[in-house]
C-alpha positions as CSV (number, residue, x, y, z in Angstrom):
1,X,69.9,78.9,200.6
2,X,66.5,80.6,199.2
3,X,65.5,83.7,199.9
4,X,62.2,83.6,201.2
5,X,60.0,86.2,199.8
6,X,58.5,87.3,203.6
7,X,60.0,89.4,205.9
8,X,60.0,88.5,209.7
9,X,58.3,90.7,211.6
10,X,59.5,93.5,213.7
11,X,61.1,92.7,216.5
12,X,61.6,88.6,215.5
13,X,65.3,87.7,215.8
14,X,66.7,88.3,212.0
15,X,70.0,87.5,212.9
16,X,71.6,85.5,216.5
17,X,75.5,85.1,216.7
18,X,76.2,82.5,220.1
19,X,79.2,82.5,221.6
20,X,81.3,83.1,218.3
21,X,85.3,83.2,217.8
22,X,87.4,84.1,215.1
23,X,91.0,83.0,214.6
24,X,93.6,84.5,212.2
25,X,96.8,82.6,211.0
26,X,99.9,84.5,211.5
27,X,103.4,84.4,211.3
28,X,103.9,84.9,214.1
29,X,101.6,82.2,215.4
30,X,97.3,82.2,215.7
31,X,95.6,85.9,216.6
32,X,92.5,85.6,218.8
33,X,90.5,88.4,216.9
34,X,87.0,87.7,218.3
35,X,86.1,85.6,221.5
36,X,83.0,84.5,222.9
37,X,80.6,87.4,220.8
38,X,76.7,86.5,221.8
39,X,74.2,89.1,220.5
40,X,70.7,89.2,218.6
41,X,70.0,92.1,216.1
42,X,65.9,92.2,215.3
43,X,64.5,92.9,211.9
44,X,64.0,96.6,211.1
45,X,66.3,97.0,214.3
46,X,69.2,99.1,214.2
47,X,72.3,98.0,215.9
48,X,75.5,99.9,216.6
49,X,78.9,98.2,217.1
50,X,81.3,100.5,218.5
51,X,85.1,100.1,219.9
52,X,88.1,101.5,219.4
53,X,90.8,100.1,216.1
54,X,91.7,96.6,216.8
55,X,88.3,95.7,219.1
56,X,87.0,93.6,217.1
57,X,83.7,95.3,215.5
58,X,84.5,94.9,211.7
59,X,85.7,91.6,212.4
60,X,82.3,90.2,213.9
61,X,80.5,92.2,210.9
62,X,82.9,90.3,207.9
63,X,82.6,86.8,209.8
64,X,78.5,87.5,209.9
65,X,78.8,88.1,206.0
66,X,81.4,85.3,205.1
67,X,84.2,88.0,204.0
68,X,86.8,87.0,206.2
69,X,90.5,87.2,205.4
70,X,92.0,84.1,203.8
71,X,93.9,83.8,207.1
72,X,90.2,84.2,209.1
73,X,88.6,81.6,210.3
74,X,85.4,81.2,212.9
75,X,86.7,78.8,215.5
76,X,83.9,78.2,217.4
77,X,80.0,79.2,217.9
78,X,77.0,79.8,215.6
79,X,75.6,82.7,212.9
80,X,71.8,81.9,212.7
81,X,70.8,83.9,209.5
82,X,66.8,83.2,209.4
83,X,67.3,80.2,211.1
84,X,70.1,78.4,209.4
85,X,73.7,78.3,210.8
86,X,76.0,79.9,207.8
87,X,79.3,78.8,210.1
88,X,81.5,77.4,207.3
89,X,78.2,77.0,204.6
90,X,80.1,76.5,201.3
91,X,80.8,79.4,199.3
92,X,78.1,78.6,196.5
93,X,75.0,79.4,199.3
94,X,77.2,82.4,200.6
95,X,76.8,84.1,197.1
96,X,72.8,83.7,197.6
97,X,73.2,85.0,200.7
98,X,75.4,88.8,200.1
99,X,73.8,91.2,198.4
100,X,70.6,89.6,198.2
101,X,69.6,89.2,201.8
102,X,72.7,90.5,203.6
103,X,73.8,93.7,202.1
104,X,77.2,95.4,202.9
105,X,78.0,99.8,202.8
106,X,82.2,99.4,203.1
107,X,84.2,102.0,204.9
108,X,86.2,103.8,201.7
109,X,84.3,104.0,198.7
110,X,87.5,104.9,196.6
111,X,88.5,101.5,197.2
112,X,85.4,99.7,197.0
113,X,84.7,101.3,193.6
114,X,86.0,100.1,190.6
115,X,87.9,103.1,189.1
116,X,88.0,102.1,185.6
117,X,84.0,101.1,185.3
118,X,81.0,103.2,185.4
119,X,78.9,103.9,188.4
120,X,75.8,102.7,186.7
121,X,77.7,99.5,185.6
122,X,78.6,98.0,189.2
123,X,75.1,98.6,190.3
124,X,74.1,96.8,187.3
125,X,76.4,93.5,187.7
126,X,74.8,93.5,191.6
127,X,71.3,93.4,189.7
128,X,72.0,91.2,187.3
129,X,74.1,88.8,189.4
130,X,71.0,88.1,191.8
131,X,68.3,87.3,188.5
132,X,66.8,90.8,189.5
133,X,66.9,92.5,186.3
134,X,66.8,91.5,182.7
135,X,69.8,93.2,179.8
136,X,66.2,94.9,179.2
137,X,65.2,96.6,182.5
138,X,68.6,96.8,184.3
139,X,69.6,100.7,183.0
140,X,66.2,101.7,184.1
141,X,66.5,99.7,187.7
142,X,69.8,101.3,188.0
143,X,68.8,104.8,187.8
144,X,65.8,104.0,190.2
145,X,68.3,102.4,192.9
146,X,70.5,105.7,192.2
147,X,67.3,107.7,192.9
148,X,66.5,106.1,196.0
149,X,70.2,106.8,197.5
150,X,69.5,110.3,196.9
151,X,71.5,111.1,193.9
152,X,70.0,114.0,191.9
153,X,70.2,113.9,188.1
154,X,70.1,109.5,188.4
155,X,70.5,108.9,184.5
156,X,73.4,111.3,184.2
157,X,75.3,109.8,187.4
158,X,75.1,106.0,186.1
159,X,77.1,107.1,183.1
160,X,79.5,108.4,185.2
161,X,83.4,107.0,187.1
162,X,83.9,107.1,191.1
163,X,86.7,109.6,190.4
164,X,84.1,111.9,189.0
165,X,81.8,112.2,192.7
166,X,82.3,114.1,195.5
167,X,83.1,111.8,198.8
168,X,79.3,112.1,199.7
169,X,78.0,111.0,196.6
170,X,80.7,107.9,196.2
171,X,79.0,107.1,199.6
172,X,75.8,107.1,198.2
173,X,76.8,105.0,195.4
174,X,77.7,102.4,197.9
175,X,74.6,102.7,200.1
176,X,73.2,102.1,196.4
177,X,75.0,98.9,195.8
178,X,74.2,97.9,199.2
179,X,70.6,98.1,199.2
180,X,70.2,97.3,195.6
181,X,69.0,94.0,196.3
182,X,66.4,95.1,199.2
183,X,68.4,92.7,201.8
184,X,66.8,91.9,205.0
185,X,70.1,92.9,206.9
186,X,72.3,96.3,205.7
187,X,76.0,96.1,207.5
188,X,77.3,99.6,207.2
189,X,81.0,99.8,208.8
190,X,81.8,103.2,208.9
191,X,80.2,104.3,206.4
192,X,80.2,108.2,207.0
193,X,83.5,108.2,209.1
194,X,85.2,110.6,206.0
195,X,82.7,112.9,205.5
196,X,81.9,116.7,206.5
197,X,79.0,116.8,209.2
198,X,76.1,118.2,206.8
199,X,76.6,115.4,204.2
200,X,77.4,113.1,207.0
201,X,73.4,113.7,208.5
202,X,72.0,113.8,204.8
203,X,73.8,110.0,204.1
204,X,72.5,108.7,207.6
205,X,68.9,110.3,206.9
206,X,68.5,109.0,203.7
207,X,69.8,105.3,205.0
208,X,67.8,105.7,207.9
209,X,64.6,106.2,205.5
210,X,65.8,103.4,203.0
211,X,66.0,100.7,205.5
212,X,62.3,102.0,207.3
213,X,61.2,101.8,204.2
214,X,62.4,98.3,203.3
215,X,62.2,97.0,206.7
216,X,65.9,96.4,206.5
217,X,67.6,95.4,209.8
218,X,71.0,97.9,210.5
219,X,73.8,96.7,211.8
220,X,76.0,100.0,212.3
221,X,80.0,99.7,213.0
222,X,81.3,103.1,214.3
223,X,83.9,104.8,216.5
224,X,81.4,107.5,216.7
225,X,79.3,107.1,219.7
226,X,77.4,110.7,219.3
227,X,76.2,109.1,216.1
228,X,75.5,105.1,217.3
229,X,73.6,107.2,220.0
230,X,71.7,109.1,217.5
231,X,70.9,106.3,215.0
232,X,70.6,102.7,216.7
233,X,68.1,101.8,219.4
234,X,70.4,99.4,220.8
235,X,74.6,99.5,221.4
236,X,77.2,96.9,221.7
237,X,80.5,98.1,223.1
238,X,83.8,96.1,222.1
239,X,87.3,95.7,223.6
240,X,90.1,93.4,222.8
241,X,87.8,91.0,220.6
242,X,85.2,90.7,223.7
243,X,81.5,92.2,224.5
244,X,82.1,94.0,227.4
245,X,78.5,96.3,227.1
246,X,75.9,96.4,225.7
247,X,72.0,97.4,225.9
248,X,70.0,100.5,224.8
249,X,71.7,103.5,223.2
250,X,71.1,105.6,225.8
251,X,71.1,103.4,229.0
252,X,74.7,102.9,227.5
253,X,75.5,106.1,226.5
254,X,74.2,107.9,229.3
255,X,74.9,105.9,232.2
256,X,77.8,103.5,231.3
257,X,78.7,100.8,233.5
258,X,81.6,99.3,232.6
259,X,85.0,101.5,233.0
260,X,86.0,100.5,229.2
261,X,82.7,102.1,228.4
262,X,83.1,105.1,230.7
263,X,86.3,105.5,229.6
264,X,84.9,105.4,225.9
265,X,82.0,108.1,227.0
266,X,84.7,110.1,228.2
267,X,87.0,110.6,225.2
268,X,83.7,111.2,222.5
269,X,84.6,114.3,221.5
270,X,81.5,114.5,219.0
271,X,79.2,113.6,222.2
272,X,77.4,116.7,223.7
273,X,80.6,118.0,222.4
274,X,79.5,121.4,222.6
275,X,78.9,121.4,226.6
276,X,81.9,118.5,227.2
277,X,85.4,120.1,227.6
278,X,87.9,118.3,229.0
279,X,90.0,120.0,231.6
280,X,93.3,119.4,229.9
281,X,91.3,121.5,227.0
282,X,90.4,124.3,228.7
283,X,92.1,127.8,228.4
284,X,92.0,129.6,232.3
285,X,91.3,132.9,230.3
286,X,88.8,131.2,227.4
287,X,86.3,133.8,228.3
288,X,88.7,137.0,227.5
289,X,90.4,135.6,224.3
290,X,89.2,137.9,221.8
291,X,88.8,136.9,217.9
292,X,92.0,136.5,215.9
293,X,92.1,139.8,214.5
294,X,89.3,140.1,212.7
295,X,86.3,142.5,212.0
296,X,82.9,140.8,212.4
297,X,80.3,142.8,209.7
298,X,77.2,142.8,210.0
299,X,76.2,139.1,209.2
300,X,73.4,139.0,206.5
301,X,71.5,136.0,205.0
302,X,74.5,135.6,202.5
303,X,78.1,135.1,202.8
304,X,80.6,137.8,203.6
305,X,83.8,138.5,203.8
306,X,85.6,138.8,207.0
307,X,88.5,140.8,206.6
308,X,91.6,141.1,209.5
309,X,92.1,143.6,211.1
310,X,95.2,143.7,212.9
311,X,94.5,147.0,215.1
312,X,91.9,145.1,216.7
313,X,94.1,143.7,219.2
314,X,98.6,143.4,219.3
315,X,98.3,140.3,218.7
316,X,102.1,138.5,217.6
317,X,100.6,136.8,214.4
318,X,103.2,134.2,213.2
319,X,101.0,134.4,209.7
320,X,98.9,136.6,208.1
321,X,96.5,135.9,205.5
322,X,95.2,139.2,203.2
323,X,92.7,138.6,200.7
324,X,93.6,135.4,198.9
325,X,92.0,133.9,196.0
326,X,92.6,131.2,194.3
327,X,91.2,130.4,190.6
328,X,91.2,126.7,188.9
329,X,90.7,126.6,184.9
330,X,87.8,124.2,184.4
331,X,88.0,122.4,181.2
332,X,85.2,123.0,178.8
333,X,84.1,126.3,181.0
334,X,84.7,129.5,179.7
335,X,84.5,130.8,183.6
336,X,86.9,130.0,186.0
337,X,86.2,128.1,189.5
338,X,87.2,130.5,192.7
339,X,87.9,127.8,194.9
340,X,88.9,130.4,197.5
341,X,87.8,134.1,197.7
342,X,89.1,136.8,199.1
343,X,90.2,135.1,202.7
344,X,91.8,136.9,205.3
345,X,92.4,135.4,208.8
346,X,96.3,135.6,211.1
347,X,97.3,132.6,213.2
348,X,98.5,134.0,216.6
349,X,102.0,132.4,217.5
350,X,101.3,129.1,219.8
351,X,97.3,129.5,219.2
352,X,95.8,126.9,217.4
353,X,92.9,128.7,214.6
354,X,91.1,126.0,212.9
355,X,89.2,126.4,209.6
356,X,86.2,124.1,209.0
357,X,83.2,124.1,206.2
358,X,81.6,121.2,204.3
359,X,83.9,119.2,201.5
360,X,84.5,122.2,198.6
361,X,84.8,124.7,200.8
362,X,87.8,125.7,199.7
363,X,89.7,125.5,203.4
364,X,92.1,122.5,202.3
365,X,93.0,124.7,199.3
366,X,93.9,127.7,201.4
367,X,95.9,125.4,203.6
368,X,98.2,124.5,200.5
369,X,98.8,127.9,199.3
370,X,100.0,128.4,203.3
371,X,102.2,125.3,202.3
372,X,103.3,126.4,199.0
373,X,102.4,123.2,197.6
374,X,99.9,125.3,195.5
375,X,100.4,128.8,194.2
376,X,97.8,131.4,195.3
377,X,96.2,133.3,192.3
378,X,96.0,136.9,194.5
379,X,96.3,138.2,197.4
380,X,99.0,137.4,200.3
381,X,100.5,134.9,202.7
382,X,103.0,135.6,205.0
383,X,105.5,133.6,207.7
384,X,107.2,135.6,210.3
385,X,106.7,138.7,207.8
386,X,108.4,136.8,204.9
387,X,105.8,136.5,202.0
388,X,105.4,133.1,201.3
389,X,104.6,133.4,197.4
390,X,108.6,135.0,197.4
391,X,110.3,132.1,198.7
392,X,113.3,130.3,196.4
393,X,116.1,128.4,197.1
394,X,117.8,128.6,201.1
395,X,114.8,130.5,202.2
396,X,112.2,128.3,201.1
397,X,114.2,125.0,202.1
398,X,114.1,126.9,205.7
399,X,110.4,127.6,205.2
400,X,109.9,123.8,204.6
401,X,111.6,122.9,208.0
402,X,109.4,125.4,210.1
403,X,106.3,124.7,208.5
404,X,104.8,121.0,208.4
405,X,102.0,119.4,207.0
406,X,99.6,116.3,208.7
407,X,97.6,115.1,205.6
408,X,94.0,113.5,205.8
409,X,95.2,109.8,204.3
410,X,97.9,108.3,205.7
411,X,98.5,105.4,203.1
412,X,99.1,108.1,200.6
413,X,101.0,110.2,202.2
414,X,103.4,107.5,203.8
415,X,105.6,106.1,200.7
416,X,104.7,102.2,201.2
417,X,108.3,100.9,200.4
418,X,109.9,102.4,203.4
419,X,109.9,101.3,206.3
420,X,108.1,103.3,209.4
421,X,111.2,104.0,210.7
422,X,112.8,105.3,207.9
423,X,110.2,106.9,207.3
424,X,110.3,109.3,210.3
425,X,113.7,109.6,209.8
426,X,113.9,110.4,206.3
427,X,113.6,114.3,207.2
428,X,115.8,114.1,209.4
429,X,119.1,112.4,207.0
430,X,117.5,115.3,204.6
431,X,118.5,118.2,206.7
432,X,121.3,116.6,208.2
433,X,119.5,116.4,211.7
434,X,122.2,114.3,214.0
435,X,124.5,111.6,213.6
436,X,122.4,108.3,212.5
437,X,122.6,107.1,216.1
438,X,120.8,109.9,217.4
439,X,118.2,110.0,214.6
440,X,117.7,106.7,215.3
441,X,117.0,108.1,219.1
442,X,115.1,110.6,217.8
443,X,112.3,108.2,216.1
444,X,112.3,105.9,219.4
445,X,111.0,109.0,221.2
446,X,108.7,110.3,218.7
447,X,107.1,107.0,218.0
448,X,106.7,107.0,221.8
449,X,104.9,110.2,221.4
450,X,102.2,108.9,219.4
451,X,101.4,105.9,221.4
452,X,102.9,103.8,219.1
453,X,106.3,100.6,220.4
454,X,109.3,101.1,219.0
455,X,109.0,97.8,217.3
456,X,107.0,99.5,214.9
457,X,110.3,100.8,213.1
458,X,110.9,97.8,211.1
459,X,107.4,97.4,210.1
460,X,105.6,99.0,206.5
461,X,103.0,101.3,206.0
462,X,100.4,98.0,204.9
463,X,100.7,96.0,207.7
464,X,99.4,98.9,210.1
465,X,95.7,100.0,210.6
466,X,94.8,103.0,209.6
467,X,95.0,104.9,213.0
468,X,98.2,103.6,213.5
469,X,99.7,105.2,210.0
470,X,98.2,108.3,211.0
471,X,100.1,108.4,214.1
472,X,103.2,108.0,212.0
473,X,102.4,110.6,209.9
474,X,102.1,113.0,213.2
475,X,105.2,111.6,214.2
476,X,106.8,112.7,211.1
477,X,105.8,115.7,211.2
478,X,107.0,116.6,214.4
479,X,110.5,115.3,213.6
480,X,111.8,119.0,212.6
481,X,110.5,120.3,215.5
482,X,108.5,123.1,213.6
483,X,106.9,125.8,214.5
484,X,103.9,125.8,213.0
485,X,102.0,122.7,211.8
486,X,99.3,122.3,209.1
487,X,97.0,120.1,210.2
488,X,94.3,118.6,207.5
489,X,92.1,116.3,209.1
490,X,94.4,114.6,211.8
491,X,92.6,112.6,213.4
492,X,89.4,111.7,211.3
493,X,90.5,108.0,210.5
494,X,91.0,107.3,214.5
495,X,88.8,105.7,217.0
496,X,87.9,108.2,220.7
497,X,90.6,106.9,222.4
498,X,93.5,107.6,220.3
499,X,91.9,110.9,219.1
500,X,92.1,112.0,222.6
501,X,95.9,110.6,223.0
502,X,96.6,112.8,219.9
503,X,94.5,115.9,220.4
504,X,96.2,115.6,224.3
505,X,99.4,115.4,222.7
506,X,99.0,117.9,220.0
507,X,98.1,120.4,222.7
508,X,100.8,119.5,225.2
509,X,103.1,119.8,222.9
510,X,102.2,123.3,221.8
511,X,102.4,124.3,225.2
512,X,105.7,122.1,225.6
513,X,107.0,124.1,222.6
514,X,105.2,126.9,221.5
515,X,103.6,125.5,218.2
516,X,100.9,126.9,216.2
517,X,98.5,124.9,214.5
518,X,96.2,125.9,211.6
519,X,93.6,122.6,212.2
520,X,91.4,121.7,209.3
521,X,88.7,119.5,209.9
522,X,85.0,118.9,209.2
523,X,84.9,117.2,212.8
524,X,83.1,120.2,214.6
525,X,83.5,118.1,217.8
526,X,87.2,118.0,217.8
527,X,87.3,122.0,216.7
528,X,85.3,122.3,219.8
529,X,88.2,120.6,222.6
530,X,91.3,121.7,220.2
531,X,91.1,125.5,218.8
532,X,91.5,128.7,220.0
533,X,89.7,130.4,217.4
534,X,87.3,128.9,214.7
535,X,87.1,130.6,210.7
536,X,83.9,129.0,209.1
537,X,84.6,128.7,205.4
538,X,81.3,128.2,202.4
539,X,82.0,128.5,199.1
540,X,85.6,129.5,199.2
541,X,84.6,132.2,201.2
542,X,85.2,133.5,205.0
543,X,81.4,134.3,206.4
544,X,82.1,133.9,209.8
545,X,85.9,134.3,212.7
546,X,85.9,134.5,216.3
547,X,86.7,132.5,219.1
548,X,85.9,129.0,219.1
549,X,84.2,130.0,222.5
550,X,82.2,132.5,220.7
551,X,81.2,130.3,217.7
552,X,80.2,127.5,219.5
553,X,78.0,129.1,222.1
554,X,76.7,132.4,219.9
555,X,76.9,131.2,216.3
556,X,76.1,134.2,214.1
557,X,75.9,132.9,210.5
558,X,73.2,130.8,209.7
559,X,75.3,128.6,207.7
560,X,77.1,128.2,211.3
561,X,74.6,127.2,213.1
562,X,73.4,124.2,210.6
563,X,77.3,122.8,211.2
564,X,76.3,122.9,214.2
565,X,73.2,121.5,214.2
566,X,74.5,118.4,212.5
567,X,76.9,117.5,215.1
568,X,75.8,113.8,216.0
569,X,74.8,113.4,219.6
570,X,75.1,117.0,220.5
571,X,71.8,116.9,222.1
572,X,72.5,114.2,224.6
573,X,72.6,114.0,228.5
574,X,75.8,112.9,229.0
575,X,77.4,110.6,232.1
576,X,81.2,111.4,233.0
């Protein structure tokens, strides 16, 4: 198909999908995917898709782009792209069509970047692939494209590998490739889902200024319904492959009809998070918890330290944390780099103290040094007045059992030759937990726990989605029945619904149980509804502790109050 040269005009149908299904082959027998999808998206219109894992969303979006699984198919209905069905066009217009006037932003750039080729380089086979640059002009249209994502120092970056950005700046890199072309449509499927709020609003701002700029039409797939509320002008809400909602952002948003949609509005933790707090959330004596023994200093325009200070309050601290630092050689630096400085913060036993700061803030490294998967460089960490640092043999076997770790990526975490039963019961044939009958009772139960059938045992890590792994790493981790359980980034690859279901459970099982949670996330939202107290962390420093009451509502730290700022949605009138 040729690309025509004019853009339609704002508001003129760029794109209208009628009555579209999509089949995939199975096994097992044919998977109805998508059913009966009818929608419009405008040009220079942004549209948001949202649903929970398994709706349907990123299904409608690959089908619109011709990416479907060799197994996909669109049974029935139309994809009028500028006026010409592309429905089963052969694969030789499809080309002419991605990248050049439908562009795609993937979910994880780690996987959509080649590891073993240069930045610069896969921008430059887009370029080049679409006749839009010469062997001449292409290193010079590459840094320009770089430039225009919002990548400082453009030339230096090109020369660079994915491995070698931060998760922000691999994101940009995509958003890059993306709009490389200047494509009359951009489909973004969760394209900030991974990343800390602050970098989170700087990605959407400087996509939301690309495609006004370009007069690019949006079409936004999200679980995040604080952000599709804050970024599209219209919504379309999916369940089980169907539309079942859909209209302006905030006719939807605010006053949803439809119980899937209400129930949807309900479980958005990062909508008007700040004001919504589910009852199940709330603590009867929220307003007398006091900070988790620490001394607030006087809070300056830079950061300080926050020191404990256990006299504060008798508080029965299951671990306490005294001025930890850890240092990283850096090759080619004579310097080393302080990932963490001087923290000092005590978990109370069955409280839940959360630690959040942008990406390099150093609060996944001071949860590893709790975990002894990384040695501290000073300072001290102690579990139930053992120090941590002294643990060997017996003691630190024992250590291991009480003390758990939830990781942020399930696929990596979850050894992809075993089998999700086995691997929930893996620690327990370790420690000798129960005969292999009642192991095998044991995983039942905990797979019941996290939402998830017990069928799920014989399956492997692949075939799962990605909320469904994590909920098998939970599982795991609760299989010891610890005490305390490291959480890093829980639940930031899972739709509302089964973040709620897993917050929900996470809590009732500390009350259940008496656990004690250390919670890192960059998900201010969930902090909000699951911690009793909130450390804010800034280059590997502690500048601001108190209750998550107290940092939510009276932020002192300026560097607080931006996180806060950047929630998406947190200034929306919300229905429930």
């Amino acid at each position: 198909m040729a690309r025509s040269t004019e853009r339609p005009a704002a508001g003129t149908p760029l794109l209208q999908v009628r009555d579209v299904a999509v089949q995939f082959q199975t096994m097992d027998g044919p998977v109805h995917a998508v059913e009966a999808v009818d929608f419009d998206l405008n040009a220079g219109e942004t549209l948001a898709i949202v649903g929970e894992s398994g709706s349907g969303k990123s299904t409608t979006a690959m089908a619109t782009i011709g990416l479907l699984p060799g197994n996909g198919i669109v049974t029935s209905g139309t994809i009028m792209f500028e006026g010409q069905n592309i429905v089963g066009a052969p694969e030789s217009i499809m080309r002419t069509i991605r990248g050049r006037s439908i562009g795609l932003v993937p979910q994880d750039p780690m996987s959509n970047l080649n590891p073993v080729s240069k930045v610069g380089t896969q921008i430059a086979e887009t370029l080049l692939a679409h006749g839009l640059a010469t062997r001449k002009t292409v290193d010079q249209k590459v840094i320009e494209t770089l430039e225009a994502a919002g990548l400082p120092n453009a030339a230096e970056r090109a020369k660079q590998y994915p491995h070698e950005f931060s998760g922000g700046m691999r994101q940009r890199a995509l958003i890059a490739i993306g709009l490389a072309c200047n494509p009359k449509l951009l489909i973004a499927d969760e394209p900030t889902s991974a990343l800390d709020v602050t970098v989170q609003k700087t990605i959407l701002d400087q996509l939301q200024r690309m495609t006004s700029e370009l007069g690019t039409a949006l079409m936004l797939i999200t679980h995040d319904l604080g952000l599709a509320a804050e970024r599209a002008s219209r919504v379309i809400v999916m369940h089980r492959g169907r539309i079942v909602e859909q209209g302006s952002a905030r006719q939807i948003l605010e006053d949803p009809q439809q119980p899937y949609t209400q129930a949807l509005v309900r479980a958005a933790p990062s909508v008007a998070a700040v004001r919504l707090r589910p009852e199940a959330f709330k603590r009867p004596d929220a307003a007398a918890l006091t900070p988790v023994a620490v001394t607030e200093r006087e809070v300056e325009a830079s950061p300080v330290d926050i020191a404990a200070d256990a006299a504060a309050k008798p508080v029965d601290n299951i671990v306490e944390i005294e001025n930890l630092t850890k240092t990283f050689k850096v090759r080619g630096k004579k310097e080393d780099f302080a990932a963490v400085q001087d923290v000092s913060l005590s978990i109370p036993r069955g409280e839940t103290v959360a630690i959040v700061g942008e990406s390099g803030s150093g609060k996944t490294t001071t949860a590893r040094m709790l975990l002894k998967v990384i040695e501290p460089s000073s300072g001290t960490i102690r579990y139930e007045g053992q120090d941590v640092t002294a643990l060997k043999g017996a003691e630190l076997k024992d250590f291991r059992q009480k003390v758990q770790p939830i990781f942020q990526d399930p696929y990596s975490s979850l050894n992809p030759m075993f089998t999700i039963g086995k691997l929930i019961e893996e620690p327990l044939s370790f420690y000798k937990r129960g005969s292999a009958k009642e192991r095998t009772a044991r995983v039942r139960k905990l797979l019941d726990d996290v939402a998830l059938p017990s069928s799920m045992m014989s399956r492997y890590p692949a075939e799962l989605s990605g909320g469904q792994r994590q909920r098998v790493a939970i599982a795991r981790a609760l299989a010891l029945e610890p005490e305390l359980i490291v959480c890093d980034e829980p639940v930031s690859a899972l739709d509302v619904l089964v973040q709620e279901q897993i917050l929900t459970l996470l809590r009732d099982l500390q009350r259940e149980y008496g656990l004690s949670y250390l919670f890192i996330s960059h998900d201010l939202a969930v902090v909000r509804l699951i911690s009793d107290y909130v450390c804010v962390m800034k280059d590997g420093q502690l500048v601001e502790a108190a209750t998550s009451e107290e940092i939510f509502t009276n932020p002192r730290d300026p560097y607080t109050r931006r996180l806060l700022a950047s929630i998406p949605g947190n200034e929306l009138d919300i229905a429930v």
